[in-house]
C-alpha positions in Angstrom: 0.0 0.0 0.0 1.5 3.5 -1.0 0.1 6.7 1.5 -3.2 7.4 0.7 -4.4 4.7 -0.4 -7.7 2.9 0.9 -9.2 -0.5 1.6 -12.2 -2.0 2.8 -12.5 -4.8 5.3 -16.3 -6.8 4.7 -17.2 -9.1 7.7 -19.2 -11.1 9.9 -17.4 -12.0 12.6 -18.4 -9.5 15.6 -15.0 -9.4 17.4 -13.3 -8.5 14.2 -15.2 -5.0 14.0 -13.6 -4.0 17.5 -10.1 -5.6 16.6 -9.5 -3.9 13.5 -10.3 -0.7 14.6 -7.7 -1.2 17.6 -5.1 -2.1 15.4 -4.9 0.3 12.9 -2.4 2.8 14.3 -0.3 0.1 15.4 -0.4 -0.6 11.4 0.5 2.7 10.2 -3.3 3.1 9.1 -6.4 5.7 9.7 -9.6 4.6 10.3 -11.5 6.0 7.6 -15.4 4.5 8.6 -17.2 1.7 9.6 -20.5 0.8 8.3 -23.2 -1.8 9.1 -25.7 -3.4 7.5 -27.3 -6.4 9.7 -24.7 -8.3 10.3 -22.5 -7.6 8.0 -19.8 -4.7 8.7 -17.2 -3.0 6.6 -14.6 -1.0 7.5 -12.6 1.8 5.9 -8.6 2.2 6.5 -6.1 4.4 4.5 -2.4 4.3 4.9 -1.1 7.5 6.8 1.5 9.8 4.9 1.5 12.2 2.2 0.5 10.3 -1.3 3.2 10.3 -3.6 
């Protein structure tokens, strides 16, 4: 991943959606949104810096 760019996590799995979130400055990552539909959740991350 270069700075700026963006991916979306799609789940199901309940604990994941407070993991992720958690982890993402330890990754070098922003959380950009989380969204939820039922039971299905998808969540938003960029990669911090400037984009090239």
């Amino acid at each position: 991943m270069e700075p700026g760019d963006e991916v979306t996590i799609v789940g199901d799995y309940r604990p994941s959606k407070k993991e992720i979130p958690m982890a993402v400055g330890a990754l070098g990552l922003e959380l950009v949104s989380i969204e939820e539909e039922g039971d299905v959740w998808s969540i938003t991350v960029r990669k911090a810096g400037n984009p090239a």
